[in-house]
N, C-alpha and C positions, 0 to 999 in steps of 0.2 A: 571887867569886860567878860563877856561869856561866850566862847569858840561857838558855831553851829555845826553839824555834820554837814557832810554833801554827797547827794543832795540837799538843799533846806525842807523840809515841810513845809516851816511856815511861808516860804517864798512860792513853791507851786501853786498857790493858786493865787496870788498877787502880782506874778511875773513880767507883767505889761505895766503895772500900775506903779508909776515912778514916787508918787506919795507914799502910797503903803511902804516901796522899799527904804523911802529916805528914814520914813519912822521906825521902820524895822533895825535901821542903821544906830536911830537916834536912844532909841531903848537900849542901846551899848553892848548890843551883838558884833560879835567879827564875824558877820560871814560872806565867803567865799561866791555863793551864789549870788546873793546880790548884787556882789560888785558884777560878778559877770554879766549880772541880768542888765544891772544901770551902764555897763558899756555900750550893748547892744541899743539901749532905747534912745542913747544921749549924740546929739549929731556933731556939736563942738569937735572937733581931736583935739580940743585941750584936756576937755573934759572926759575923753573917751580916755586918753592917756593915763590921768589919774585915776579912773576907775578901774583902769588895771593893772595900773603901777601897785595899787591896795591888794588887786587880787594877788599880784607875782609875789608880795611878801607874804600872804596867807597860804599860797602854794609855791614854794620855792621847788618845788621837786617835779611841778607838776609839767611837762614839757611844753604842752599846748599852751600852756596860761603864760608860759615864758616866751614864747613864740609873739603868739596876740601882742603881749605889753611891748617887745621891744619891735613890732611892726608899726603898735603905736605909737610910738617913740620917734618914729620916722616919719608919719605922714603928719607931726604935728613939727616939729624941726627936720627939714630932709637932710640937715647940715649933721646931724646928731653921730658923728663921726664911729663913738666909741658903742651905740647901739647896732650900727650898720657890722661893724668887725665881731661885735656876738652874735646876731642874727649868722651873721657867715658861717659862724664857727658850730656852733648846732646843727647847720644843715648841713655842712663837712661831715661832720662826726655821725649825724643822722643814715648820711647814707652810708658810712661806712657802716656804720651798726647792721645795714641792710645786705651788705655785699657777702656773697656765701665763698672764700679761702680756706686754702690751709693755713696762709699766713697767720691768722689767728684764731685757729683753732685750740682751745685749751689752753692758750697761753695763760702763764702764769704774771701773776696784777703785783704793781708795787703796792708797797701799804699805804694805808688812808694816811691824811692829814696828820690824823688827831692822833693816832698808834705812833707819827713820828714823834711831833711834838710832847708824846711821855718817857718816849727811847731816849729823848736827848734834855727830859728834866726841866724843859720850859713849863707844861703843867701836870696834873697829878691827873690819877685815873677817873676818880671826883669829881675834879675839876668837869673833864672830858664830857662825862655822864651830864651834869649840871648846865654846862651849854647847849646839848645834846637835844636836853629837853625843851630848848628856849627856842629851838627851830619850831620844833612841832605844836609848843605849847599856846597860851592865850596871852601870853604878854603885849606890851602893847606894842604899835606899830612903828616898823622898821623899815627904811629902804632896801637894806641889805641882811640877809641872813644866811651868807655863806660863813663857815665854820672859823676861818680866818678873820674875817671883818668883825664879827661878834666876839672872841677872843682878844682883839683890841680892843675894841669899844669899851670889854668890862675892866680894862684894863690889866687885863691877866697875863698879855705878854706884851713885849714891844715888834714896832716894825720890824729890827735885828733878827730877831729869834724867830717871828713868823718867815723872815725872807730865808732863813740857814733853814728852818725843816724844806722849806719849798725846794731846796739847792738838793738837798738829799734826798726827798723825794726825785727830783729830775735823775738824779745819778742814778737812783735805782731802775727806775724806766730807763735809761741806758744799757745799764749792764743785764738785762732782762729783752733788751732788744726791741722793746714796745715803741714804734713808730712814734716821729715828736709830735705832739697834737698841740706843739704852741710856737711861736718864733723865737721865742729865749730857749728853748730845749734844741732849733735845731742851731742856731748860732753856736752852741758851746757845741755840739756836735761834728758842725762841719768848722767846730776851733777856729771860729771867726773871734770867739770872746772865751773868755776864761771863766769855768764855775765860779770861781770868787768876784769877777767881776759882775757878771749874770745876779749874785746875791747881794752886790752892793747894793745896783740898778735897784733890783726888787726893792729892798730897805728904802731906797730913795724914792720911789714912786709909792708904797705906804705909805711913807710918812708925811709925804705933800699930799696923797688923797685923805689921810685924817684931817687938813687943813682944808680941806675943797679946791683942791688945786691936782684935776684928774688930769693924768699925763699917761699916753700909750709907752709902754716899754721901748718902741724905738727912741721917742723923744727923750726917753733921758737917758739911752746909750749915748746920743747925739749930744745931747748938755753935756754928759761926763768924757766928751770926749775918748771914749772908750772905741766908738768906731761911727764911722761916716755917714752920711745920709743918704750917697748913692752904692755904699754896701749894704746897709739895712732894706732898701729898696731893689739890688739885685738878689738878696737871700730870702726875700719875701717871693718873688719869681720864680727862683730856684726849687725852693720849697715844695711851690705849690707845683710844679710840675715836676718834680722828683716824688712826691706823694700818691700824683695821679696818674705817673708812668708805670708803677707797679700793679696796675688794674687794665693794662691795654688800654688806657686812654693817652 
């Protein structure tokens, strides 16, 4: 397979013409333009769907393109539960990115993923560098290509181990005072649940989404009985207005 840049050349002057791109596809390029171009042309949202479900895996990083896909993702399933709660969450975070505080000014960042997972000997530095490149690289296509998901996948660590760096990571955005940006950070926060429980959960929700069986974190605080359905649903509330009380809203 052979990555294209982006823009494509060869797609500027073919950009309307849904043949050229399919061929351009079919000659065993991965590129990124195209898909965008065949979203735009294609009326189906099924179809519009996959064609940028292909592109969000060729731009994992790219924010629009992750936007687009999981808007697609909606108007083709409006039911698409766990699309709708990441569209949320980007634009949460989006406009904080936007808001000018001191709250966080200069703050100081927990560490990445992957700096945990060498601290605490799940994988080597290698290792790290070698996945590293499989995001950005031309391998072939993936649903997912967040740093965790592909570290399982190569088999290189288990659910356990991805869910304990996660646990550490949270702790360190704690003690760093970095606002929770997810409901399992503010649960152990406002000690509704316990670190070790929060890294069960986690462990348990990997290891059923390696089987295709995708479960939101509340529902399997709720399986594990760990805590309630109408706590998870008052600390979701809570949350969000405890978050957006510190901006005068």
């Amino acid at each position: 397979m052979k990555q294209c840049q982006y823009p494509c050349p060869i797609v500027s002057s073919v950009r309307h013409d849904i043949t050229a791109l399919r061929t351009h596809l079919l000659e065993g390029y991965q590129c990124l333009d195209t898909w965008l171009s065949l979203s735009r042309l294609v009326n189906d949202p099924q179809k519009r769907r996959d064609c940028l479900e292909r592109a969000s895996v060729l731009a994992p990083d790219n924010e629009e393109v992750q936007l687009a896909y999981l808007e697609s993702r909606i108007a083709a399933d409006p039911n698409d539960k766990l699309a709708r709660q990441r569209l949320a969450e980007i634009h949460t975070l989006k406009l904080l990115s936007d808001v000018k505080s001191t709250h966080f000014h200069e703050q100081p960042k927990a560490r990445l993923l992957g700096d945990i997972l060498i601290s605490v000997g799940a994988i080597s530095a290698a290792e790290l560098q070698a996945v590293l490149k499989m995001q950005t690289s031309g391998s072939p296509i993936t649903t997912d290509r967040r740093l965790g998901q592909l570290l399982l996948r190569q088999g290189m660590i288990t659910p356990a181990k991805l869910a304990h760096a996660l646990i550490v990571q949270q702790q360190e955005r704690s003690q760093l005072r970095i606002a929770p940006q997810v409901l399992g950070e503010y649960l152990v926060e406002r000690q509704f649940i316990t670190p070790q429980q929060l890294e069960l959960a986690l462990a348990e929700q990997l290891r059923l989404d390696q089987k295709g069986h995708a479960l939101s974190l509340g529902q399997i605080l709720v399986r594990l009985n760990m805590i309630s359905q109408e706590r998870i649903e008052q600390a979701a509330k809570e949350h969000e207005l405890i978050f957006w009380s510190k901006f005068g809203y």
